[in-house]
Structure formats: structure tokens, C-alpha cells
C-alpha positions as CSV (number, residue, x, y, z in Angstrom):
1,X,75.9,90.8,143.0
2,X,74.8,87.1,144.8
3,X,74.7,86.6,147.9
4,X,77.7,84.3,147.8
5,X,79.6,87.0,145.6
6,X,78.5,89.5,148.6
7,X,79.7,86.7,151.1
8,X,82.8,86.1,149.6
9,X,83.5,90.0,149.0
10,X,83.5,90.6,152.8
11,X,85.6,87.4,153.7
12,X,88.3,88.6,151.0
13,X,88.1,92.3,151.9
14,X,87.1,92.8,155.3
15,X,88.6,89.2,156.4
16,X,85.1,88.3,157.9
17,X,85.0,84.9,159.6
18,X,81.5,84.6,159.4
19,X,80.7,85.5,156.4
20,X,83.4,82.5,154.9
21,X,81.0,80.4,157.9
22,X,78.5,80.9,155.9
23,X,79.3,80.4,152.5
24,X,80.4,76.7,154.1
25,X,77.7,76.1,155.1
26,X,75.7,77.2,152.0
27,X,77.9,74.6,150.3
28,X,79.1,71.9,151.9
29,X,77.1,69.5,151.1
30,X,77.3,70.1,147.9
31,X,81.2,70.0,147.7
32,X,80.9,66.3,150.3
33,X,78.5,64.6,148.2
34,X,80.4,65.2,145.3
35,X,83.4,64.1,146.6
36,X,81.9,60.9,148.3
37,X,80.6,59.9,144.8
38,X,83.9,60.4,143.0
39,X,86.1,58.5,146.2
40,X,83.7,55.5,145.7
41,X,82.0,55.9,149.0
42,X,85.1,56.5,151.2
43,X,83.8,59.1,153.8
44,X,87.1,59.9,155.2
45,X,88.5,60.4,152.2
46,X,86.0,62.4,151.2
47,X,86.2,64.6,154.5
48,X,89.7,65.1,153.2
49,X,88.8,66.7,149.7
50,X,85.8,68.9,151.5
51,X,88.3,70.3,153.7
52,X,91.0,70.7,150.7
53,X,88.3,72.5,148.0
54,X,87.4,75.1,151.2
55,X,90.9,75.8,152.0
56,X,91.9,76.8,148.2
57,X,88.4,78.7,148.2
58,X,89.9,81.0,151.2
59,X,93.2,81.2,149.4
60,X,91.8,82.4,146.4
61,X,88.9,84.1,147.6
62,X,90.2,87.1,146.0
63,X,90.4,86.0,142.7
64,X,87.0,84.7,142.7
65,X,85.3,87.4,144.0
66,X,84.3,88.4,140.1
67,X,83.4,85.0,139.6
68,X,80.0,84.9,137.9
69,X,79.2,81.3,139.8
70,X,81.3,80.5,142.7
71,X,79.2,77.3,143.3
72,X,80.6,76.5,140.0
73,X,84.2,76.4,141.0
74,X,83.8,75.2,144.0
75,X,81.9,72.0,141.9
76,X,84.4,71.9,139.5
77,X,87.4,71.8,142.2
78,X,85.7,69.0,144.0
79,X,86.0,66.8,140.9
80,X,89.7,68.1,140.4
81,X,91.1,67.5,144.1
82,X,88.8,64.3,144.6
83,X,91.0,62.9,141.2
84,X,94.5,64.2,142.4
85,X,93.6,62.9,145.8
86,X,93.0,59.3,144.0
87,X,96.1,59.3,141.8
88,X,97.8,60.1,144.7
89,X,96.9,57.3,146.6
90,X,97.0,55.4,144.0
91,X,100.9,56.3,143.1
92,X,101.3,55.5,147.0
93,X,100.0,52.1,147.1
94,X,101.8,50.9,143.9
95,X,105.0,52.0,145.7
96,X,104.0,50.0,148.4
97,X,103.4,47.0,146.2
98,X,106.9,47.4,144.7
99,X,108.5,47.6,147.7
100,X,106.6,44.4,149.4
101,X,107.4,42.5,145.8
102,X,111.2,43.6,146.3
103,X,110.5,42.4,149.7
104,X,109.2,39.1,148.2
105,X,112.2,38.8,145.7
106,X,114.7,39.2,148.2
107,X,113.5,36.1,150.0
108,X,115.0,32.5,149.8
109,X,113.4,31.5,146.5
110,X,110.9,28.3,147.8
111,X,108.6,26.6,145.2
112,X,105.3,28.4,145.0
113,X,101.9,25.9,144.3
114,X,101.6,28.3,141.3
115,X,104.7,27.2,139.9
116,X,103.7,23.7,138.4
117,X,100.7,24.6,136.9
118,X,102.8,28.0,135.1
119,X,105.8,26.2,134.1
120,X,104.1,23.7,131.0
121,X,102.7,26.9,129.7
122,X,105.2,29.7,130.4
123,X,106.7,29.7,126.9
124,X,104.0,29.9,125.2
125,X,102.4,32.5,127.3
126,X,105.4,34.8,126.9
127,X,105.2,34.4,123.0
128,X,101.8,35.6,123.0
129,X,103.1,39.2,124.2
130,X,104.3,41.4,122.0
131,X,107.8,41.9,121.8
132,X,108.1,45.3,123.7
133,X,106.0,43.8,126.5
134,X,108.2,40.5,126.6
135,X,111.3,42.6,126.6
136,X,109.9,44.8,129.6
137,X,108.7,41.1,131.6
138,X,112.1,39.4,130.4
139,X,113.9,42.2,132.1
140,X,111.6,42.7,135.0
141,X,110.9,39.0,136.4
142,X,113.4,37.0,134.4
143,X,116.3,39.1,135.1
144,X,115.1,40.9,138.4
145,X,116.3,44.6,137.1
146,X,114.8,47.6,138.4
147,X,112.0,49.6,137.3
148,X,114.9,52.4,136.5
149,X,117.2,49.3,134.5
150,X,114.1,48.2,132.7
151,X,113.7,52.3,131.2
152,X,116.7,52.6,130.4
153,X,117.2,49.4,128.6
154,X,113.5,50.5,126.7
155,X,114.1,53.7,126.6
156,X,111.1,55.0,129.0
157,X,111.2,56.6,131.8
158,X,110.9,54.4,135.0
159,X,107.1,55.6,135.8
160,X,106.3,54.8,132.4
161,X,108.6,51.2,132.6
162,X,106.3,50.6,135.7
163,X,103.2,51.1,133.5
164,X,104.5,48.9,131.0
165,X,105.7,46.0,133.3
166,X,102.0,46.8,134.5
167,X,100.7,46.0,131.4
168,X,102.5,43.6,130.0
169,X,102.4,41.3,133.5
170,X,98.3,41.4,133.2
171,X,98.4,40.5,129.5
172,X,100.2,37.6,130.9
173,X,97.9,36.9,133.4
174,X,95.4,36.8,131.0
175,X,97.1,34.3,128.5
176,X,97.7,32.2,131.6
177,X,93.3,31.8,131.9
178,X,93.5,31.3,128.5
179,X,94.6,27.7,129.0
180,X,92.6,27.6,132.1
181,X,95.7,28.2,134.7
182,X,93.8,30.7,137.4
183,X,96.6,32.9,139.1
184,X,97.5,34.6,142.2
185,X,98.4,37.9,142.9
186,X,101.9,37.1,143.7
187,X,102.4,36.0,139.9
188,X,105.5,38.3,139.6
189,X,107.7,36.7,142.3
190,X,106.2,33.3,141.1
191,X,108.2,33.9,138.2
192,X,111.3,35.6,139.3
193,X,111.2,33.1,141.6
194,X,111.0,30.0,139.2
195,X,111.9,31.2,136.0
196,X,115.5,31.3,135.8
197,X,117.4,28.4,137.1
198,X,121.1,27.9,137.6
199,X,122.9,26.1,134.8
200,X,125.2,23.5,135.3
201,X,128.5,24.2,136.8
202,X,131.1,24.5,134.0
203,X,128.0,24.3,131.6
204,X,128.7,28.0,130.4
205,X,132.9,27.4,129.8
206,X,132.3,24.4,128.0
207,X,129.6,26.4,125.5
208,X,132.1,29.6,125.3
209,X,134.7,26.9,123.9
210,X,132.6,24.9,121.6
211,X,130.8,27.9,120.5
212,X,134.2,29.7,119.5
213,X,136.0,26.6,117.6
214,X,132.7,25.9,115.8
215,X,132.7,29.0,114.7
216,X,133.4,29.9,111.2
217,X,133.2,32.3,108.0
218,X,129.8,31.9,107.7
219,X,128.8,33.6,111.2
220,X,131.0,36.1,110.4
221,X,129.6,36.8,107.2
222,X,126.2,37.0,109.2
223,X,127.2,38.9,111.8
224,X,128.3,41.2,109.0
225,X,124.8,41.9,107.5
226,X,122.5,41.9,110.6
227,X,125.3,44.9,111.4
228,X,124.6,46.1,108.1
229,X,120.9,45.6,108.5
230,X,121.2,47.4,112.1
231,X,123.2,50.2,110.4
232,X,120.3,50.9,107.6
233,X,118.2,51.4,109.8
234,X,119.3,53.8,112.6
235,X,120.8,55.4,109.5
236,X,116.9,55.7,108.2
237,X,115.9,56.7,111.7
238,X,118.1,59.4,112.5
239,X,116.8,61.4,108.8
240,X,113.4,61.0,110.2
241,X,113.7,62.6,113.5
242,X,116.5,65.2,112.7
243,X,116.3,65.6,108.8
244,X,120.1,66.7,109.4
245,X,121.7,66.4,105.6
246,X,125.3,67.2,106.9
247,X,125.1,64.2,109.6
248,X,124.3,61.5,106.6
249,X,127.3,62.4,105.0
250,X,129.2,61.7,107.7
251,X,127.9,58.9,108.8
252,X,127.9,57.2,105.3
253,X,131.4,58.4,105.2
254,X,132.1,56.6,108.5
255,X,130.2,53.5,107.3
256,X,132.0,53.2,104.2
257,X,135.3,53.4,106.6
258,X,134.1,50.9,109.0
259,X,132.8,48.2,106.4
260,X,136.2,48.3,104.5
261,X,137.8,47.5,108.0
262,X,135.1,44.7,108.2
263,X,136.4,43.4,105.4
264,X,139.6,43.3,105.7
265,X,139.2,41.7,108.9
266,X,136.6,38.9,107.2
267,X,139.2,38.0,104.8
268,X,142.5,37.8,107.4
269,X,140.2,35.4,109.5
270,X,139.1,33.6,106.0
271,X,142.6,32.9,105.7
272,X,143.7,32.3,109.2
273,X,141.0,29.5,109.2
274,X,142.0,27.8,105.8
275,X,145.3,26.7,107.4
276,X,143.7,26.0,110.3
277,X,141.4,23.4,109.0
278,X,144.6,22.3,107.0
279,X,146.5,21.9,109.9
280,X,143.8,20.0,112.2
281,X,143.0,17.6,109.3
282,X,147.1,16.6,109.3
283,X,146.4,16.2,112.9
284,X,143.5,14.4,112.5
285,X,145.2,12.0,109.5
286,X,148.1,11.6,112.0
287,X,145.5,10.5,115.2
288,X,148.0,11.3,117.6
289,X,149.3,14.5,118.4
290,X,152.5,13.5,119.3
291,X,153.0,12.2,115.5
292,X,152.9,15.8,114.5
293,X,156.7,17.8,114.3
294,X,156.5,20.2,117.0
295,X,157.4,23.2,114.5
296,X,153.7,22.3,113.0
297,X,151.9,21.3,116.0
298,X,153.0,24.4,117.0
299,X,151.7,26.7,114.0
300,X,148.4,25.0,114.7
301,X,148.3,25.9,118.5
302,X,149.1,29.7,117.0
303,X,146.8,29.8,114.0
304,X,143.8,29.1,116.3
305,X,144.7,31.8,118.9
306,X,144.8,33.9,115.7
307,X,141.6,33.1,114.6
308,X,139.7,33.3,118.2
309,X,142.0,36.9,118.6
310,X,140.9,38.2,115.1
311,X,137.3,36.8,115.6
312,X,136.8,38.8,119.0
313,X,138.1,41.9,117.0
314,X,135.7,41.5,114.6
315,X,133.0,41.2,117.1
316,X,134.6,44.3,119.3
317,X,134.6,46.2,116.1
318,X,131.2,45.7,115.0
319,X,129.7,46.4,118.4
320,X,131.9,49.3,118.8
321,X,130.3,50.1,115.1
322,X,126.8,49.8,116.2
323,X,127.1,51.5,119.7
324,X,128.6,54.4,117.5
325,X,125.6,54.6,115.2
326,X,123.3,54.6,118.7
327,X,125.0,57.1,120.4
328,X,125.0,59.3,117.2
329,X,120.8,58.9,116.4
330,X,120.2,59.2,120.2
331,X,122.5,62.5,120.0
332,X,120.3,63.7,117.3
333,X,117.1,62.8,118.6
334,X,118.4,65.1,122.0
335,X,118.9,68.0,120.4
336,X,116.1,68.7,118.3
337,X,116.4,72.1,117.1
338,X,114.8,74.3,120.5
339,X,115.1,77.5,118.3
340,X,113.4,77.8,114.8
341,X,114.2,80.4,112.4
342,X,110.3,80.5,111.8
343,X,108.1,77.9,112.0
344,X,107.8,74.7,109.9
345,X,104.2,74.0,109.9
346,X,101.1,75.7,109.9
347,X,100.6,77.0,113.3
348,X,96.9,77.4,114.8
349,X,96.5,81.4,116.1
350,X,95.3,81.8,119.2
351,X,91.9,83.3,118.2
352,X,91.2,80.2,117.6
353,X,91.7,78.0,120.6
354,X,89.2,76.8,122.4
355,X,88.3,74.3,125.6
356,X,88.4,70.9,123.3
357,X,88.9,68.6,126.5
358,X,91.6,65.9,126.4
359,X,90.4,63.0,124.4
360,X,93.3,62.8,122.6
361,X,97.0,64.3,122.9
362,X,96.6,66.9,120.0
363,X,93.4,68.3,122.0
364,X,95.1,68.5,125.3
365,X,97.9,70.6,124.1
366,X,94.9,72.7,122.4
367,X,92.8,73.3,125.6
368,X,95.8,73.2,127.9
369,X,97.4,76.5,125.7
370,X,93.6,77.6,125.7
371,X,93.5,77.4,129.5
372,X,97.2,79.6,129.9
373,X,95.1,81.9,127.6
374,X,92.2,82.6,129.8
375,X,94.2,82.4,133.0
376,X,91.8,79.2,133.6
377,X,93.7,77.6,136.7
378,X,90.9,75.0,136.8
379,X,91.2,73.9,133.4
380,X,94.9,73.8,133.7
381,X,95.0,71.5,136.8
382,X,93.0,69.0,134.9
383,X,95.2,68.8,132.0
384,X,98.6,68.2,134.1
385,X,100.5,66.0,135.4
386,X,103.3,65.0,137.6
387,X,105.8,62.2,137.1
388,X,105.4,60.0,140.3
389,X,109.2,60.8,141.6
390,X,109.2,64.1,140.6
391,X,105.9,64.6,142.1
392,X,107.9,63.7,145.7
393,X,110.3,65.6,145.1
394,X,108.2,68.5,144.1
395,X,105.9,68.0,147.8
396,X,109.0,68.1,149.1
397,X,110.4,71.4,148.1
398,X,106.8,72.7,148.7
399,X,106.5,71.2,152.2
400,X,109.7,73.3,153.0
401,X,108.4,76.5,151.5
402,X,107.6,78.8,154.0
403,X,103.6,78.7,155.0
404,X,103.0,82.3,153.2
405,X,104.6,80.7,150.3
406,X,102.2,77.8,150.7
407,X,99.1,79.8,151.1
408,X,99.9,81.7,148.2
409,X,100.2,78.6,145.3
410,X,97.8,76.4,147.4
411,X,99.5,73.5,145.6
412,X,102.3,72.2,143.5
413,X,100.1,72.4,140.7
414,X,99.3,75.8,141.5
415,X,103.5,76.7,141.7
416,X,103.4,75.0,138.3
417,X,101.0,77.2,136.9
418,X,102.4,80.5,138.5
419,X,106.0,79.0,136.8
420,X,104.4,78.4,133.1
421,X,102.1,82.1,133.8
422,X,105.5,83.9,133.9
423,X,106.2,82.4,129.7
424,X,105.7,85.3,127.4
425,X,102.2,84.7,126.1
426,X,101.7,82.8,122.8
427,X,100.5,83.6,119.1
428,X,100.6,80.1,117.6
429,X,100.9,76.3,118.2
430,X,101.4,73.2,116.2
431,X,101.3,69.1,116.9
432,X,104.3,68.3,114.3
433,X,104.8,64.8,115.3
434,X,103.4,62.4,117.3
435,X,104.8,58.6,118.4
436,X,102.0,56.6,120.8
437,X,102.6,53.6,122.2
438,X,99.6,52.6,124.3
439,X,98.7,55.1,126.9
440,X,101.9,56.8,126.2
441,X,102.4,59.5,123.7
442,X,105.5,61.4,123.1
443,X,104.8,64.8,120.9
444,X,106.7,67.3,119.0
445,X,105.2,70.9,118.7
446,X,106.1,74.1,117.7
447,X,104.7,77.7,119.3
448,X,105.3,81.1,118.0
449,X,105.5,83.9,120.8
450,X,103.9,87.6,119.9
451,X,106.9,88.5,119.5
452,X,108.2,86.6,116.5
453,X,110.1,84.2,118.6
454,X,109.5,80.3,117.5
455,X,110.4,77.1,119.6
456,X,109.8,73.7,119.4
457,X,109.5,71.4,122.0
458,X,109.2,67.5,122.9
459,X,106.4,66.7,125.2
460,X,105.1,64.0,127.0
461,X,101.6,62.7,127.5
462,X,100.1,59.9,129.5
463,X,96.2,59.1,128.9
464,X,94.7,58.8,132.6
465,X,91.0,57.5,133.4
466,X,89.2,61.0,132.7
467,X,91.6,61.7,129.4
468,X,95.2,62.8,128.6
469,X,97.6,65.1,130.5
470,X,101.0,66.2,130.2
471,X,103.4,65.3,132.3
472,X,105.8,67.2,133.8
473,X,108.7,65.7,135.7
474,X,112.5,66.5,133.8
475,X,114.9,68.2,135.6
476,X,114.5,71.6,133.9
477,X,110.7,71.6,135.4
478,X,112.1,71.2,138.7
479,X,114.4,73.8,138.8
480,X,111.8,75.9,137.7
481,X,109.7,74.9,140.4
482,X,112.3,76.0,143.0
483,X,113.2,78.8,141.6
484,X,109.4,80.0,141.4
485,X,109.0,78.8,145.1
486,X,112.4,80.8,146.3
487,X,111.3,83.8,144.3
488,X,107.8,84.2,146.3
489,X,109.6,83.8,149.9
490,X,112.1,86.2,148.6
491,X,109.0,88.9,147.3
492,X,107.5,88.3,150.7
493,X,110.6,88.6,153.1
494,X,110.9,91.9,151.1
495,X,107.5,93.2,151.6
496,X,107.9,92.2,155.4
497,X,110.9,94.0,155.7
């Protein structure tokens, strides 16, 4: 056995102070200039993560004490607490810039110097972007939603909407140099600020009325192919994701139903606006309304309301069509089948796993079922991730987990990877699908227990500076987390009683 194996033996065994003393200060130097080189130089912060790798060591002193190279892990946890430590602070001081650009927006809007040199090149700039970008700026800056407004209407989640508006804000940025306009850090509010300017009053009223008696057949007609259009595809879509025969049927069945209602309500307003335009062309031929018998002058007055009443149907009804075809793909899309009969794909057995790092999604699933394999905590932590608000609300429950709890996980990572430890162990995995947008991949893969038992799962991934992880964050995860967390005080009341 080494000396630090002997060392750490007696401080797990015979609780000896001086023998953890000295493995410290074996060590620390080590473990500090690591962790100086990875926070850029920042000794405090490095003071920080020496102190946090030596406090996990004494936790799991145990655990290590059949380690064949305890200078390894203590190496190896430097890197992984130093990076959390960042990401942390980093998740911090983006919160903080939120909050003082709320801060900013909330202000009387006041011309900003920016402003004159942004506003001859704006349009263009924003055209440059590609659509999903635009859409996530437009909605951002333009229409001042939330982060939490902007997912939903994109369908991310808001960390990832804040990585996008990220994104798509320093794409803009760079346009902007492009033609030589240099600009501040305050380009956000500049633009919320600016962009978007009140309308004249009564402006909108007069458009809604122009707008509707200008209207004719031919926007009808289409309105009634882009719904057709729209309708295709979500119809294309939804066999994609879900393959779900049965649901086509239906949903051409309901199609069929809906377009002969279409129809029928094209032709009533095709008709409706012939004697319309025959009426208004007597009253034009007359030039004075008053010349016009009341009976008829009245017919006209009702024939439009008809045509504005029917035209708003038709408009309801085709909404009302697509929203129906939405909610029915996002419906499939929810509840992929969790449960398989047996599995779809190939799957890869465990025997052949191995520690393939995280260069790309596919690999990180590998190495991250390859670490639950081995009982690698180390590997694991560096192949996970928390969303930023469930990450608070994780510290949270952890903060206000008794301190026995808390010595026993160490972290919320390590109460995540006491929660996934408790998962029946696994046979076989898959990567069915995979749909990545940037540094945001959403996967579908299948795993077949030992026992026979097959599930298939979505999961999410975000690529980080040193690779991709998974991220953890949905609701289920959380009531995991607490459960796991309640469970240990419970064990331990139990023992101390």
C-alpha cells in the first residue's frame, strides 16, 4: 500500500486528524496550482476550489481508500469543481446582466448616441440572421417578452431561449461592424429602446377598416392554401416523430371535414360579395347615397356586415384548424412511447462501452452509461449538467438537507448520481434520433434493462467549452432529487434512533 493509501486508511478508519494533515499537505499544491491555472489566475477563487476538492476527499475518504492513485483523483476533481465553480459564476453573472438590462428596459426610453448610427442599418442587419435567430431578437428586444415568453413561443426552454437571444444578439453585433457601426454593450436596450415606435393615433382603426373592405375572394383563397400548406406539413411532421398509422386517419379524416367547411364558407362569402359589389356600384352610379331606396341602401349596409361576419369566421375557423393540428403533433411528440415491446434498433451491449469522452452527443450518452457502469462518480460529474433554474432550486433543497445528509452526497451532483445509482443496471443502449440546432441537441434513445425491460427516452444535451453534457432540469428530475435527499435523512434518523 502508498503512503497516501496508508494515510488515507487511518483518516477513514481510525478518524486520524493528522494523518488527513498530512496527506494536505502532501498535496496542496498540487490541487492550488491546478486550480489557479483553470480560474485564470483568480487566487481567491482558486482558494475556494482547494478547499472544496479536500472537503469531498474527507467525505469520501472511504471510498477511495482502494484507490490505486489518490493523487489522481484528487487531480482530476480539481479540474471538475474548478469548471462547475466557473459555470456557476458564470450562470450568476448572466442573471445579473438580465436583471440590470430589465433594469435598463424599465427606464424612461431616452435616445441613446448608438441609436443614429443603428437605425440606417437595422433592417438589413436583422435580415442577415437567420430566421430562428430573428424570431428569438424580434421577440426579445422588439417586443420586450421574457426569456420564459421567448421559449415558449420557440419552443426551448428559457435557459436555452437565453442562449439563443445570446447568440443571435452577437451575430447582430457582428453584422453591425460589418458596415463599420462599432457598438456598445448596452446594444440590447438600444434597441428595445428605439426600435419600436408608437403608430399614429387612430392609425391602426383606420388599417383594420381598409384592410377588411379591401378584402376579397382572392385572400380568402390564399389564406386557404397557406392553411393547406401549414396542414401538409405538421401532417408530415407528426409521421416522422410518432409513426402513429391510426392518428393519420384521423387526422386526414378531420381534414377532409374541415376543408369541405372551408369551402362552403369560400363560396357563401363569394356570393355575399357579388351583390355587394352590385350594390356599391348602384351606389356609386347613383353618387349620392340619399338617391338610393332605403329598402336597398339598406341590403347593402347588411350584405357587408355579412361579408366582414362570414370573413372573420373563415379566419376563426382556419386558425381554430391549425391550432388543432398543433396541439395534436405537439400531443404526439409528448408522448413518445416510454415503454417498448422490445427494442427498435440495434442496441450497443454493455461489454462494449467504453470512456469515449463527450465530443459529440452520441459519445456522451456512451461514456456517461459507461461511467454508471463502473460506478465512475468522476466521470459522471463531467458529463452532467444542471438547467440554470433548476440548478437553484436543486441548491436549495440541498441547503435545507440536514448536514449528515450533506456530508454524505457532498453535492447536488453527487444526490444526482446516488438518484440515477438506484436505476436497475443496463444491458443495452441506442441514439435513435438526434435534432441539433447549434449547441443544442435534443436525442431519442432507447436502453434495454437485464431484465428484458426496454424504454426509450428524450434527452437533452448542451455542448459546453470542455464538450457535451446532459442536462437535467424537468420536473420529474426534481422530484427525484428530493425524494433521494428525504430518503437519506430518513435512513439516518433511523439509524440514530
Amino acid at each position: 500500500m502508498s503512503e497516501d493509501a496508508e494515510l488515507l486508511r487511518r483518516y477513514a478508519v481510525e478518524h486520524s486528524e493528522a494523518a488527513f494533515t498530512e496527506l494536505i499537505r502532501r498535496h496542496v499544491d498540487l490541487v492550488y496550482s491546478a486550480a489557479l491555472r483553470l480560474v485564470n489566475g483568480d487566487a481567491h477563487r482558486a482558494q475556494d476550489v482547494t478547499q472544496q476538492v479536500f472537503a469531498d476527499f474527507a467525505r469520501q475518504a472511504k471510498r477511495l481508500m482502494e484507490h490505486p492513485a489518490p493523487v489522481g483523483w484528487l487531480y482530476t476533481t480539481t479540474r471538475l469543481t474548478a469548471l462547475r465553480t466557473i459555470r456557476t459564476e458564470q450562470r450568476r453573472s448572466a442573471r445579473e446582466q438580465e436583471a440590470t438590462t430589465m433594469n435598463e428596459l424599465l427606464r424612461e426610453p431616452t435616445p441613446e448616441p448608438d441609436w443614429d448610427h443603428l437605425r440606417p442599418v437595422l433592417e438589413d442587419a436583422m435580415h442577415e440572421l437567420g430566421e430562428k435567430d430573428r424570431h428569438a431578437v424580434l421577440l426579445r428586444f422588439f417586443q420586450n417578452k421574457s426569456l420564459k415568453e421567448v421559449g415558449m413561443a420557440l419552443g426551448l426552454g428559457e435557459n436555452a431561449a437565453r442562449m439563443r437571444v445570446d447568440r443571435a444578439l452577437e451575430k447582430l453585433r457582428a453584422a453591425f461592424l460589418q458596415r463599420g457601426v462599432v457598438t456598445t454593450a448596452a446594444l440590447a436596450s438600444v434597441i428595445s429602446a428605439n426600435a419600436v415606435q408608437i403608430a399614429p393615433a387612430g392609425l391602426a382603426a383606420t388599417l383594420a377598416s381598409t384592410s377588411l373592405a379591401g378584402a376579397g375572394t382572392g385572400t380568402t383563397f390564399t389564406l386557404f392554401k397557406f392553411m393547406t400548406a401549414t396542414q401538409l406539413k405538421l401532417g408530415v411532421t407528426a409521421l416522422v416523430v410518432a409513426g402513429a398509422a391510426t392518428a393519420l386517419v384521423v387526422q386526414h379524416q378531420t381534414q377532409t371535414r374541415l376543408g369541405g367547411e372551408n369551402q362552403s364558407l369560400r363560396q357563401q362569402i363569394s356570393q355575399l360579395q357579388t351583390d355587394n359589389e352590385s350594390l356599391s356600384n348602384r351606389l356609386a352610379t347613383a353618387g349620392d347615397s340619399n338617391s338610393l331606396p332605403d329598402k336597398q341602401f339598406n341590403e347593402l349596409l347588411r350584405l357587408r356586415g355579412e361579408v366582414g361576419a362570414f370573413r372573420r369566421q373563415n379566419e376563426n375557423h382556419g386558425k381554430a384548424q391549425s391550432d388543432a393540428h398543433q396541439a395534436r403533433l405537439s400531443q404526439t411528440e409528448a408522448n413518445l412511447p416510454a415503454v417498448l415491446d422490445a427494442p427498435t434498433v440495434p442496441l450497443s451491449p454493455a461489454a462494449d462501452w467504453a470512456n469515449v469522452g463527450n465530443a459529440s452527443p452520441a459519445a456522451a450518452m456512451q461514456t456517461l452509461n459507461w461511467a454508471m457502469s463502473k460506478h465512475d462518480a468522476n466521470a459522471f460529474s463531467s458529463l452532467v449538467a444542471w438547467d440554470a433554474d433548476a440548478e437553484a432550486k436543486a441548491e436549495a433543497l440541498f441547503a435545507a438537507a440536514p448536514e449528515s445528509v450533506r456530508q454524505k452526497f457532498g453535492s447536488v451532483d453527487g444526490v444526482l448520481y446516488a438518484m440515477l445509482s438506484d436505476i436497475p443496471p443496463i444491458a443495452g443502449f441506442a441514439v435513435v434520433s438526434q435534432n441539433m440546432q447549434g449547441d443544442e441537441d435534443t436525442l431519442i434513445e432507447q436502453h434495454q434493462y437485464q431484465d428484458g425491460r426496454v424504454r426509450q427516452n428524450q434527452v437533452t444535451l448542451h455542448q459546453f467549452g470542455d464538450g457535451w453534457r446532459i442536462v437535467f432540469g424537468d420536473e420529474r428530475t426534481l422530484r427525484g432529487f428530493d425524494a433521494t435527499l428525504k430518503f437519506a435523512a430518513a435512513a439516518n434518523a433511523g439509524q440514530q434512533a
